[in-house]
PABASE-53576 format. One record per residue (C-alpha): residue number from 1; z, x, y negated. Coordinates in steps of 0.25 Angstrom, whole numbers, plus 5000, padded with zeros to 4 digits. Layout:
BEGIN
rec num NUM, zz Z, xx X, yy Y
...
REM end
This chain:
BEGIN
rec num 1, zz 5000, xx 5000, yy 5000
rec num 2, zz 4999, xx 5011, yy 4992
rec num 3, zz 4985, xx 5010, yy 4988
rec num 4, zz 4983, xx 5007, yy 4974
rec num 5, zz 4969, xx 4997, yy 4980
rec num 6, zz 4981, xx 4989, yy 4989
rec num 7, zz 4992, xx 4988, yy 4976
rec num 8, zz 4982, xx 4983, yy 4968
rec num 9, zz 4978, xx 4973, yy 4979
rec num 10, zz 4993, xx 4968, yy 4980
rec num 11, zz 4993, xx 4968, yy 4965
rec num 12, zz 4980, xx 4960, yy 4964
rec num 13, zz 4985, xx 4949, yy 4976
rec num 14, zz 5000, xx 4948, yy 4971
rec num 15, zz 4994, xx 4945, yy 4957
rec num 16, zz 4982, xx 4936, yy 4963
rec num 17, zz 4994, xx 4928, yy 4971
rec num 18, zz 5002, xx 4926, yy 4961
rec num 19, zz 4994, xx 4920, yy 4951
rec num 20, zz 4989, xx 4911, yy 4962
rec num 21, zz 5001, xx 4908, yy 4965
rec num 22, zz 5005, xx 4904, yy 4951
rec num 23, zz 4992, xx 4897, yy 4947
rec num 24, zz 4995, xx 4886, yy 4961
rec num 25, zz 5007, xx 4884, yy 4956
rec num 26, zz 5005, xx 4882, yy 4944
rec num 27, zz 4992, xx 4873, yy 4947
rec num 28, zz 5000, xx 4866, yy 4957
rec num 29, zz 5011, xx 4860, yy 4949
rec num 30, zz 5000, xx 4856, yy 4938
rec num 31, zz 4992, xx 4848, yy 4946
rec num 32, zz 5004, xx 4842, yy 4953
rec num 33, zz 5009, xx 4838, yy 4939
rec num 34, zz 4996, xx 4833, yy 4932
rec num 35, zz 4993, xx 4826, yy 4945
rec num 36, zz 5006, xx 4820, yy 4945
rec num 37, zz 5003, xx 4817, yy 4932
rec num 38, zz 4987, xx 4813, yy 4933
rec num 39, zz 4994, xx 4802, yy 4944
rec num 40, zz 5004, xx 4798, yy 4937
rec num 41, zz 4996, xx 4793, yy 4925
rec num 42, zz 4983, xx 4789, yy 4931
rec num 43, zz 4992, xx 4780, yy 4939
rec num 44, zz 4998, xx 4775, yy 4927
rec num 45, zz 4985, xx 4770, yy 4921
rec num 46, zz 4983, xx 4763, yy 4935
rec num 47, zz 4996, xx 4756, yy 4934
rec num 48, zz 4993, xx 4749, yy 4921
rec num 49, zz 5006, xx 4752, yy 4914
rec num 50, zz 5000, xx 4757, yy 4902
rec num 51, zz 4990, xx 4743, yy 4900
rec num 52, zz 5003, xx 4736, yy 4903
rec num 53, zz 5013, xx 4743, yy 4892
rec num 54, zz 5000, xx 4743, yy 4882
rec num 55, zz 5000, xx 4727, yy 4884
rec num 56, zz 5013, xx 4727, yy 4882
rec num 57, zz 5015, xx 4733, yy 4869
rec num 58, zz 5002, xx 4726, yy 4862
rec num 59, zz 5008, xx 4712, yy 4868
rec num 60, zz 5023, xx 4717, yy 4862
rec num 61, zz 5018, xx 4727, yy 4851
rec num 62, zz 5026, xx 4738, yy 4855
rec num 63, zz 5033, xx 4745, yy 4867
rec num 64, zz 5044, xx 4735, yy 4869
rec num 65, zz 5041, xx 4730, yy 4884
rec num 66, zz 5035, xx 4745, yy 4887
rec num 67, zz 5050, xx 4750, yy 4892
rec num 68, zz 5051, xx 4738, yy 4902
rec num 69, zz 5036, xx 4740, yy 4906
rec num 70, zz 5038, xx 4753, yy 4910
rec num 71, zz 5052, xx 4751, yy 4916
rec num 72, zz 5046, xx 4740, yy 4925
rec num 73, zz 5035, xx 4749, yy 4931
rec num 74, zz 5044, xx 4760, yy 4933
rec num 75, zz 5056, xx 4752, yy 4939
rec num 76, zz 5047, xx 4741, yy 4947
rec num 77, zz 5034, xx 4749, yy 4949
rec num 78, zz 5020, xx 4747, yy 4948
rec num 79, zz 5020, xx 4733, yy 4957
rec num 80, zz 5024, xx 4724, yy 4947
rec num 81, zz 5015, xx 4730, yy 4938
rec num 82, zz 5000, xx 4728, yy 4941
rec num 83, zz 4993, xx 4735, yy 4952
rec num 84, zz 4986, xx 4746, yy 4945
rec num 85, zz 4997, xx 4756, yy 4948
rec num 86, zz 4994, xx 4766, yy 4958
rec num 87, zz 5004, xx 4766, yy 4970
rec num 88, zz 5008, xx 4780, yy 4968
rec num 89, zz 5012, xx 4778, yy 4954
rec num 90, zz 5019, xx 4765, yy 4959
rec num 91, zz 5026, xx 4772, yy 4969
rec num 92, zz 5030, xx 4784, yy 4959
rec num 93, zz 5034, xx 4773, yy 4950
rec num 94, zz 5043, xx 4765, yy 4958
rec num 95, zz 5052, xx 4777, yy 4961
rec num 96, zz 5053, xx 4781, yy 4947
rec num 97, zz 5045, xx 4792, yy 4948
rec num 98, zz 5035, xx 4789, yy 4936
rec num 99, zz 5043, xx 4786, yy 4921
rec num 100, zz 5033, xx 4783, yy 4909
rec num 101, zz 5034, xx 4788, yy 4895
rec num 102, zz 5027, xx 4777, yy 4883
rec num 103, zz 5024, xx 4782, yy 4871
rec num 104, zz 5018, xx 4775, yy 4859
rec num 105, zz 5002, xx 4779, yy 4853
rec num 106, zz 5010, xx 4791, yy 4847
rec num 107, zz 5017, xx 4796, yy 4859
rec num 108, zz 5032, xx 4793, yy 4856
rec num 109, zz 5038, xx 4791, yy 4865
rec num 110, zz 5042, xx 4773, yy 4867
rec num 111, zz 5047, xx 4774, yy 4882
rec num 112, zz 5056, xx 4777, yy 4890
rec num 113, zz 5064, xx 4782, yy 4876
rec num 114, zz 5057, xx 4781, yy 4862
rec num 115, zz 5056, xx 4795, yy 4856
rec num 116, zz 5048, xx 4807, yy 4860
rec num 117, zz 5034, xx 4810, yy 4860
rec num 118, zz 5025, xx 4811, yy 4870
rec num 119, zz 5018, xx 4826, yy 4872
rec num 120, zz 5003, xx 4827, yy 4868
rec num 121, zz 5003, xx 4831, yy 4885
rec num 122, zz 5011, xx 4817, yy 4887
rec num 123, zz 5000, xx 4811, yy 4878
rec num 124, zz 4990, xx 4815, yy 4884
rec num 125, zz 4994, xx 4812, yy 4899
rec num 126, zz 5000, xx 4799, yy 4895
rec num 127, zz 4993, xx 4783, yy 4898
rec num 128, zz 4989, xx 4778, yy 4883
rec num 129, zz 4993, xx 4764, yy 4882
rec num 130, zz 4984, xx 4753, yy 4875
rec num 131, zz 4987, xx 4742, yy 4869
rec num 132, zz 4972, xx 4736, yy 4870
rec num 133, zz 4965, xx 4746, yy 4861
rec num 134, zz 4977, xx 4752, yy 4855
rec num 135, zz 4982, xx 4764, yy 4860
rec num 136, zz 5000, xx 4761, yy 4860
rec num 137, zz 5006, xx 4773, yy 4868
rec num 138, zz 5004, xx 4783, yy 4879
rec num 139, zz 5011, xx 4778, yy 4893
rec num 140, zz 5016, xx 4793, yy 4899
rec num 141, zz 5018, xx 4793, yy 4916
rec num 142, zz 5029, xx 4803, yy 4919
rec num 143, zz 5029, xx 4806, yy 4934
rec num 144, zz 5046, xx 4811, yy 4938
rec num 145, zz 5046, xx 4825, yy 4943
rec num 146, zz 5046, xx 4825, yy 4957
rec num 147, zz 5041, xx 4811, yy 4960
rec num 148, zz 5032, xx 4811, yy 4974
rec num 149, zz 5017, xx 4809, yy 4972
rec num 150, zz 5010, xx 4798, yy 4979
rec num 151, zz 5004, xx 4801, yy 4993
rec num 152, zz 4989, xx 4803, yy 4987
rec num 153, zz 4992, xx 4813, yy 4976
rec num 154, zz 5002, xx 4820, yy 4983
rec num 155, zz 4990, xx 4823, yy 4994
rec num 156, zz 4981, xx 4825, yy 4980
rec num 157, zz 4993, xx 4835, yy 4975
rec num 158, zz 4993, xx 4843, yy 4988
rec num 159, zz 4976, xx 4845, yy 4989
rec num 160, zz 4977, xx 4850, yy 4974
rec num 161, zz 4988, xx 4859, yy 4977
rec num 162, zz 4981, xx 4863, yy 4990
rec num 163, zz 4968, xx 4866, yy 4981
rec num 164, zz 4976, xx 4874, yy 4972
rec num 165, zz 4982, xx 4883, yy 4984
rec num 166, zz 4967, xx 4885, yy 4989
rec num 167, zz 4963, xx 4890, yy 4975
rec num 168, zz 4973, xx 4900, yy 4974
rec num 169, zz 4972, xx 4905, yy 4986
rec num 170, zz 4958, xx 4907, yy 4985
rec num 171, zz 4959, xx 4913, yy 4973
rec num 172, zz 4972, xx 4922, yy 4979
rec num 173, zz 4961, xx 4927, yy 4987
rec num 174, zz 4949, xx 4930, yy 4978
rec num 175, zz 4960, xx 4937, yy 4970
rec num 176, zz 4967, xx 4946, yy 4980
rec num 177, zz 4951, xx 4949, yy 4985
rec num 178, zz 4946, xx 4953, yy 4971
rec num 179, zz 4960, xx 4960, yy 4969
rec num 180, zz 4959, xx 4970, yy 4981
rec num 181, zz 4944, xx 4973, yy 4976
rec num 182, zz 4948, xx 4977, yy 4963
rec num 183, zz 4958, xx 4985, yy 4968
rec num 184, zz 4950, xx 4993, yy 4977
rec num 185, zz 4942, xx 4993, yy 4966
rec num 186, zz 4951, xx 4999, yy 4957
rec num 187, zz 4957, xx 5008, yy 4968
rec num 188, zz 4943, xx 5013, yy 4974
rec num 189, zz 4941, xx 5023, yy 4961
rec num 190, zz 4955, xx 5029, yy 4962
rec num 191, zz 4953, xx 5033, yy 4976
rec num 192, zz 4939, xx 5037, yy 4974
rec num 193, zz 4948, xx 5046, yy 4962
rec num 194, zz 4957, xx 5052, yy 4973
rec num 195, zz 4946, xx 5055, yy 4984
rec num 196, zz 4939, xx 5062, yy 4973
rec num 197, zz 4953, xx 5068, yy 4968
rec num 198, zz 4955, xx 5073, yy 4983
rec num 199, zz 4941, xx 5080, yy 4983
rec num 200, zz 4942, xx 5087, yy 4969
rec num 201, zz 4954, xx 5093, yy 4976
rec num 202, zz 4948, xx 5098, yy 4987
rec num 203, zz 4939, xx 5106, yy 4978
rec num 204, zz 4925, xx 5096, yy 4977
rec num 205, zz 4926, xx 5098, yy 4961
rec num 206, zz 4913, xx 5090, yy 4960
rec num 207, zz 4920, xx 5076, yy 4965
rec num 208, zz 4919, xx 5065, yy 4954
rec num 209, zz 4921, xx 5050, yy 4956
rec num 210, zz 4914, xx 5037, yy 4951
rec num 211, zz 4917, xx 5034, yy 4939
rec num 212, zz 4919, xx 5017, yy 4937
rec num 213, zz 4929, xx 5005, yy 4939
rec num 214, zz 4938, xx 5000, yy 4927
rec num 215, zz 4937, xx 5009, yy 4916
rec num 216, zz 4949, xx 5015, yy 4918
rec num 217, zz 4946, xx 5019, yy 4933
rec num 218, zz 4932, xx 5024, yy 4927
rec num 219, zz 4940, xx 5033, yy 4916
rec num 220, zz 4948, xx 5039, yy 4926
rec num 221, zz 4936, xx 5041, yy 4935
rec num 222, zz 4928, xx 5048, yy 4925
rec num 223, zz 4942, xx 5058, yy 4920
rec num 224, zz 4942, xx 5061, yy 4935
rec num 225, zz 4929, xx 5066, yy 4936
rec num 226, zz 4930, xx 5073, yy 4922
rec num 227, zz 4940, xx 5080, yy 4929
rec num 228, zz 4932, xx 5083, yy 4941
rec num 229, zz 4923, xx 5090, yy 4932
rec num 230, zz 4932, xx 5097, yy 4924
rec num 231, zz 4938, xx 5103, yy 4938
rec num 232, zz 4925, xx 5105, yy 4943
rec num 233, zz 4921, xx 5113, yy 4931
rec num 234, zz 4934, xx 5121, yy 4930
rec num 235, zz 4933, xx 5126, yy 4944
rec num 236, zz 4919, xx 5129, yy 4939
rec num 237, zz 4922, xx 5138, yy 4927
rec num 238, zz 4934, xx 5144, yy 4938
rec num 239, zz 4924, xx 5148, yy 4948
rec num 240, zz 4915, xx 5155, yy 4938
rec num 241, zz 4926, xx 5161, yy 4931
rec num 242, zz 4930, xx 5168, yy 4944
rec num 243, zz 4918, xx 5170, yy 4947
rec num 244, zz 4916, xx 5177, yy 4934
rec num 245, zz 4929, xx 5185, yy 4933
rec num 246, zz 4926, xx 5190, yy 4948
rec num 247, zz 4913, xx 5195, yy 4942
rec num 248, zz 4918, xx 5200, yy 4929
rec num 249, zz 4928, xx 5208, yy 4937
rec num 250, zz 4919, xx 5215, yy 4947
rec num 251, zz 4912, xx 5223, yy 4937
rec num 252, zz 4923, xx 5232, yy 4931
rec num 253, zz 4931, xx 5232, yy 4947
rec num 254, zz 4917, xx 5236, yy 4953
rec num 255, zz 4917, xx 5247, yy 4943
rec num 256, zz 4931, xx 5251, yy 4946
rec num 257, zz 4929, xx 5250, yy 4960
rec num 258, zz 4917, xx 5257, yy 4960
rec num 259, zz 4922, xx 5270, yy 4952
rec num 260, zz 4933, xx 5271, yy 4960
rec num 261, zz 4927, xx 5271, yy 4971
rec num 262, zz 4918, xx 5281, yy 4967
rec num 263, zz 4928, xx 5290, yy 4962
rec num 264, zz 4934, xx 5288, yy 4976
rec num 265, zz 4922, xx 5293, yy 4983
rec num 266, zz 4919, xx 5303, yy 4973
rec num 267, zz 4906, xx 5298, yy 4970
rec num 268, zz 4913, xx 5299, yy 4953
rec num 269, zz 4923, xx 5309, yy 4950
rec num 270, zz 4936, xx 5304, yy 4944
rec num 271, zz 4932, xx 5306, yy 4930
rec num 272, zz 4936, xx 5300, yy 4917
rec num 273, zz 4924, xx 5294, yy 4915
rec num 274, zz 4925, xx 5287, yy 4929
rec num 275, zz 4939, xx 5283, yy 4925
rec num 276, zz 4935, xx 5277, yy 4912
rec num 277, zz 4923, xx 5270, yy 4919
rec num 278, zz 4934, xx 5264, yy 4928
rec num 279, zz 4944, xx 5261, yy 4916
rec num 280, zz 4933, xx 5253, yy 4908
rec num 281, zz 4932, xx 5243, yy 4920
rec num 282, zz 4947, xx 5241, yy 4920
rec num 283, zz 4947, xx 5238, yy 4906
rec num 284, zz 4936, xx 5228, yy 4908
rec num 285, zz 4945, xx 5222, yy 4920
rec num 286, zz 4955, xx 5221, yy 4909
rec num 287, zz 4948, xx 5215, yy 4898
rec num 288, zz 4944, xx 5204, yy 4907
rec num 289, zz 4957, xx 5202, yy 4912
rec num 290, zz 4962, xx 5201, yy 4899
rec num 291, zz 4951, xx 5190, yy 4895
rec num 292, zz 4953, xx 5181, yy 4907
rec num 293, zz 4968, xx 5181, yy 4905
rec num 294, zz 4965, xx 5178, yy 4890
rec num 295, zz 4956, xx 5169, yy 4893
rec num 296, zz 4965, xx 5161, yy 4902
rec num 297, zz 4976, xx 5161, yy 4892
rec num 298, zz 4966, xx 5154, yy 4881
rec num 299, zz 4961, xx 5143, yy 4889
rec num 300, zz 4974, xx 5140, yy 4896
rec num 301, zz 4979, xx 5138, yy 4881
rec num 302, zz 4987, xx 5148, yy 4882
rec num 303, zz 4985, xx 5160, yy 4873
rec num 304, zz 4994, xx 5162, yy 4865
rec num 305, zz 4988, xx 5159, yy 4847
rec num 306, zz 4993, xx 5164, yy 4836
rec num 307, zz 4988, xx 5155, yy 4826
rec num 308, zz 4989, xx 5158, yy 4811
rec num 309, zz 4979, xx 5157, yy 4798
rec num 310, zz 4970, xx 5168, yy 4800
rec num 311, zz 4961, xx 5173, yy 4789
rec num 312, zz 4946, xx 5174, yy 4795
rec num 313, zz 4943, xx 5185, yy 4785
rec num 314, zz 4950, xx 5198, yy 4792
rec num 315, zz 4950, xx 5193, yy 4805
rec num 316, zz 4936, xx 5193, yy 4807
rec num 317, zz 4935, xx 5207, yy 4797
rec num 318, zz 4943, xx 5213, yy 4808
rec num 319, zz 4935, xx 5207, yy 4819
rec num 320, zz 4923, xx 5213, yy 4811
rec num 321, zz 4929, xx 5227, yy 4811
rec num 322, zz 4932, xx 5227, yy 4825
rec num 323, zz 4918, xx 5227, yy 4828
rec num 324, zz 4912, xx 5234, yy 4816
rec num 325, zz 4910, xx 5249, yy 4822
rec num 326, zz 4902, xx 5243, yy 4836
rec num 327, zz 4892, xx 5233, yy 4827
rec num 328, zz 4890, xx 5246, yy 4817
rec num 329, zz 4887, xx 5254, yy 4830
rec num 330, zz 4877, xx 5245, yy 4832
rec num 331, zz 4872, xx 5240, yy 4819
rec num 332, zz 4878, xx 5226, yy 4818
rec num 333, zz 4882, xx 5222, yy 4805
rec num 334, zz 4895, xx 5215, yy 4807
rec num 335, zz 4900, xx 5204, yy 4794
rec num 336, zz 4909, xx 5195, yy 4790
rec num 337, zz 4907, xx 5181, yy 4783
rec num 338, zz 4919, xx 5174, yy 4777
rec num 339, zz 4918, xx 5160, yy 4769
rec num 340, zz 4925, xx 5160, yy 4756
rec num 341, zz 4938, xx 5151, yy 4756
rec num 342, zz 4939, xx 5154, yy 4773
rec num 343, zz 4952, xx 5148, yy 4778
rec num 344, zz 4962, xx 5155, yy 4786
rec num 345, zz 4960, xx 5150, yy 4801
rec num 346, zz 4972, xx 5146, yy 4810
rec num 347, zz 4970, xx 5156, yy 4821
rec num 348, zz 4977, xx 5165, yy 4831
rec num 349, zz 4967, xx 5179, yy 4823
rec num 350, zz 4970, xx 5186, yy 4834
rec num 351, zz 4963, xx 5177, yy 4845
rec num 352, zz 4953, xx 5174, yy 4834
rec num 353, zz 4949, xx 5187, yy 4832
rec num 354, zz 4947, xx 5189, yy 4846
rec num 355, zz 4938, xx 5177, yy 4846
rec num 356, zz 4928, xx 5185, yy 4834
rec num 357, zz 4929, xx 5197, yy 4840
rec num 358, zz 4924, xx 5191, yy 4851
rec num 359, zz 4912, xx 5186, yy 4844
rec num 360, zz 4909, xx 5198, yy 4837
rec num 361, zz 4909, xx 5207, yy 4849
rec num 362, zz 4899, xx 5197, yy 4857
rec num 363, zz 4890, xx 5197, yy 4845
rec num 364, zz 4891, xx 5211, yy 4844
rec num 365, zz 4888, xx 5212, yy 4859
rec num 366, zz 4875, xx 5203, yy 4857
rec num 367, zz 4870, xx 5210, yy 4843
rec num 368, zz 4858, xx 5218, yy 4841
rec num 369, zz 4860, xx 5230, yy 4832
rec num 370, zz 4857, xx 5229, yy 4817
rec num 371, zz 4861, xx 5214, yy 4819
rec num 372, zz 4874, xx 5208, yy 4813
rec num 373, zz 4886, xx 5200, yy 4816
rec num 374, zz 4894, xx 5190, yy 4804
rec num 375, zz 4907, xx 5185, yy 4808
rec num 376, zz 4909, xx 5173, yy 4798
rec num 377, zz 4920, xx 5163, yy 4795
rec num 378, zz 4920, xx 5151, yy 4787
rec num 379, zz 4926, xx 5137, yy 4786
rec num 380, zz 4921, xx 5128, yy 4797
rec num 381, zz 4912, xx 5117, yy 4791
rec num 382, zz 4912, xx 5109, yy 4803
rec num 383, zz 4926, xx 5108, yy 4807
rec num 384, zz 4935, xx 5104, yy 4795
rec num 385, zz 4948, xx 5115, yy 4793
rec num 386, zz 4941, xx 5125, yy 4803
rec num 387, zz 4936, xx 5139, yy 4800
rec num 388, zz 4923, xx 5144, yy 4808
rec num 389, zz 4922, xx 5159, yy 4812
rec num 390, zz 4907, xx 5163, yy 4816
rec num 391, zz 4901, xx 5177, yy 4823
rec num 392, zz 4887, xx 5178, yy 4821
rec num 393, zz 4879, xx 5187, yy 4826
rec num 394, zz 4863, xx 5192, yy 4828
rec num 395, zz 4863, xx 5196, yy 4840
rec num 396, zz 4857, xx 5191, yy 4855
rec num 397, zz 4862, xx 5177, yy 4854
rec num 398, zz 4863, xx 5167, yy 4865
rec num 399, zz 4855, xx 5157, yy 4872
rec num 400, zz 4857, xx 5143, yy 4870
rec num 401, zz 4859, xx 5141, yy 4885
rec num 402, zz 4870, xx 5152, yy 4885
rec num 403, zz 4879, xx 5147, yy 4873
rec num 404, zz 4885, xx 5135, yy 4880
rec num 405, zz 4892, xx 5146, yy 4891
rec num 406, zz 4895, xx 5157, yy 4878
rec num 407, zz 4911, xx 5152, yy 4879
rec num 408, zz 4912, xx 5154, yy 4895
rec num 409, zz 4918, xx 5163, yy 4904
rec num 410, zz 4911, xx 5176, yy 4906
rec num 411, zz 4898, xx 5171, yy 4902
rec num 412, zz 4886, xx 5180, yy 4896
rec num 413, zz 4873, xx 5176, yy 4891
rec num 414, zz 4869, xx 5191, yy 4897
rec num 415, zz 4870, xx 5190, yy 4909
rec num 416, zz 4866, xx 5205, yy 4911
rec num 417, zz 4878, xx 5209, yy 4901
rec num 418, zz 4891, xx 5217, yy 4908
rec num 419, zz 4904, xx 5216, yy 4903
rec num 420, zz 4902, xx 5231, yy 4901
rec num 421, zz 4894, xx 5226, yy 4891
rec num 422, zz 4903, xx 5215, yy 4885
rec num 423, zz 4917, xx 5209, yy 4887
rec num 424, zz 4923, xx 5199, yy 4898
rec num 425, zz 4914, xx 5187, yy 4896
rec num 426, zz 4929, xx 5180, yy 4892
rec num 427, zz 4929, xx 5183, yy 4877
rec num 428, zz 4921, xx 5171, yy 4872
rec num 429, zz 4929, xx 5160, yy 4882
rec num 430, zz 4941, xx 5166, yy 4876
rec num 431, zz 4938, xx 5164, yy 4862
rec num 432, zz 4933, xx 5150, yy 4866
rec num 433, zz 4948, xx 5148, yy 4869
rec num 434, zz 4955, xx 5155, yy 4858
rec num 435, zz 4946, xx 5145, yy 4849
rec num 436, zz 4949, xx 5134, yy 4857
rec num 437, zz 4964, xx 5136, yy 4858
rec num 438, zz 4964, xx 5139, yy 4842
rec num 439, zz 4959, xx 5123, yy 4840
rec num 440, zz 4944, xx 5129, yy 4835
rec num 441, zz 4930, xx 5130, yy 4840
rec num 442, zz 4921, xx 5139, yy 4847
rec num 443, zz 4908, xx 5141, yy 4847
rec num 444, zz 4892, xx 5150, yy 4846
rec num 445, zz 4881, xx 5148, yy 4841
rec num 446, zz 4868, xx 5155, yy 4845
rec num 447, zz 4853, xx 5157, yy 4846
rec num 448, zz 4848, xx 5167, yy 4858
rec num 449, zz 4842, xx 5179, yy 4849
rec num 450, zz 4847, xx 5175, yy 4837
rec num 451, zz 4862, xx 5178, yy 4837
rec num 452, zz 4875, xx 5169, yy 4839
rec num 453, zz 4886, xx 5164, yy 4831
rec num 454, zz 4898, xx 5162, yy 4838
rec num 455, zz 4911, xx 5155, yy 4832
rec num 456, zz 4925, xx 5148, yy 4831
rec num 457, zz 4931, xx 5137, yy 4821
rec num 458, zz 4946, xx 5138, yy 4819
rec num 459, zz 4955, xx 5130, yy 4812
rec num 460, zz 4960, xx 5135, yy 4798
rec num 461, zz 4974, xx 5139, yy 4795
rec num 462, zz 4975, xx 5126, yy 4784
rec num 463, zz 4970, xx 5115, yy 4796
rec num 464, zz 4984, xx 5117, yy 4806
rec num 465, zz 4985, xx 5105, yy 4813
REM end
């Protein structure tokens, strides 16, 4: 019974019973009442009271002889009285079972006890009486609660009951059927939820579910297969980052082990310049160390900001400097561009700087000689309360279908290019992350052949939230 199928059943049939249950009730005692009531006054109007009290007050002009009229046909019965009057009224009658209520045109009460009024309901379920074409009173047929029925309507009664059982049994039924479909109906999506769940578990990333039913059951449908993807595509981007440390790390321990083994065999005498060889692949094992660890911290939010306003100006003179001896070796002309009025941005300049060095070292890396890099800052036109930081260079470029992946993991639009050549392939993911974890933006822009421009919106030290 622990099926949510099976407690919505129950739920569906206890609710389906009960409101059966308390709609034959209910029916029941209104039909007993208003037929009681239908008998009672259609046999009234066959007993031809109300032609005798209305002949009565147009003979006397008033009500006078209605008490002893009435008193007679309850105390003698309908014999004495005419024909007309059904038996089962007769019957009811001369037990005491029926008592009568006269009211005048206006529905005040003139017997058993002048005084009162007669309820719109009484009114309009009571006998009118005429006195030829005059309308004189309203004759109102009370039956006493639990008088006995006549043989005939009490059959009558019993079939209507009988009908009314039938109905809501029937209708118990079509509920309690179309509550267990729509249970299942409700339920079929959740299990098709855990068997999918299970699956995921045991490694099939790619398992997604339908997606449909109420709104609600489709909203969690379609979250679960956006999570699907999302694991699917993080064990993705784990692969390939394993893949890519394991090949990142067999250059440098190849050379290691290499050399050593060399020197081993004797093949290379154990010379300062083997040593250093060996030394510069322990460093590189180092530095990608180093950037993966770093790396890690940043996108796990955990690197630790010192955020304060930082003037733009020196931070990028001193970024500037660091590289001015390699671009003059080389004949690349290296500026600054500052915007009058630059505001101080709210930044850790530590991390920041790392993130322009960065860019200035890859455009160094990718420029021809006699060819020119401008790191430039300004207010950001585009993002209210934000200062912009740009890197432009004129160097290589890089093609459209490579700037989507510029931000990823180890990538390298040269495929050919060693990290002898260049660093760890980590530096621009991590400034993606020191970017992201200081509330700004990140981005290039670039045209193969024609040079890039790489930068970074921060906020400004006057827009602290």
């Amino acid at each position: 019974m622990s099926r949510l199928w099976a407690q919505l059943s129950l739920g569906f049939a206890a609710v389906t019973l009960v409101s059966v249950l308390t709609v034959a009730l209910l029916a029941n005692l209104r039909a007993d009442s208003t037929f009681r009531s239908y008998l009672v006054q259609s046999q009234l109007v066959a007993s031809g009271l109300p032609e005798t009290l209305g002949a009565a007050y147009a003979r006397d002009g008033g009500w006078g002889a209605a008490a002893e009229i009435l008193s007679s046909y309850t105390t003698s019965g309908p014999g004495q009285h005419g024909q007309g009057m059904g038996q089962g009224m007769g019957a009811m009658m001369g037990h005491g079972a029926v008592t009568f209520t006269l009211a005048n045109a206006t529905g005040a009460v003139v017997h058993p006890a002048a005084g009162g009024q007669l309820s719109r309901g009484d009114l309009a379920a009571a006998t009118p009486v005429w006195a030829g074409d005059v309308l004189v009173g309203y004759l109102l047929a009370s039956e006493s609660p639990g008088a006995a029925l006549p043989l005939a309507g009490q059959r009558f009664l019993s079939q209507i009951n009988l009908a009314i059982m039938q109905a809501g049994l029937a209708a118990g039924l079509v509920g309690i059927v179309f509550g267990l479909l729509i249970a299942r109906g409700l339920s079929a999506p959740l299990a098709h939820l855990a068997a999918a769940a299970r699956r995921i578990a045991t490694g099939r990333l790619d398992e997604r579910v339908p997606v449909g039913g109420p709104a609600e059951l489709a909203e969690v449908g379609a979250a679960f297969n956006e999570m699907a993807a999302a694991l699917e595509s993080a064990e993705g981007q784990r692969r390939r980052m394993v893949a890519d440390i394991a090949h990142e790390l067999r250059t440098p321990l190849s050379v290691i082990q290499g050399n050593l083994g060399a020197i081993l065999d004797d093949v290379y005498p154990l010379t300062k310049a083997e040593v250093a060889t060996i030394y510069d692949s322990t460093i590189s094992l180092h530095r990608l160390v180093d950037d993966l660890r770093e790396l890690s911290l940043a996108e796990s939010g955990q690197l630790r900001l010192r955020i304060e306003p930082t003037a733009l100006g020196p931070l990028l003179g001193r970024v500037a400097a660091l590289f001015s001896e390699p671009a003059a070796a080389r004949q690349i002309a290296v500026s600054i561009e500052l915007a009058d009025d630059l505001p101080d941005a709210l930044a850790d300049p530590e991390r920041i700087g790392q993130v322009v060095t960065n860019f200035v070292a890859n455009a160094l890396r990718h420029s021809n000689e006699g060819g020119r890099i401008t790191l430039s800052a300004q207010v950001d036109a585009g993002r209210p309360g934000h200062v912009l930081i740009a890197v432009s260079d004129t160097g290589q470029g890089i093609a459209a279908e490579d700037l989507p992946h510029v931000f990823e993991r180890f990538w390298r639009a040269d495929r050919s290019r060693s990290r002898a050549q260049g660093g760890s392939g980590l530096g621009l993911a991590i400034a993606r992350e020191i970017v992201q974890l200081h509330g700004g933006q990140i981005g290039v822009e670039s045209e193969d052949g024609r040079g890039s421009r790489f930068w970074l919106s921060l906020p400004t030290a006057g827009n602290e939230k």
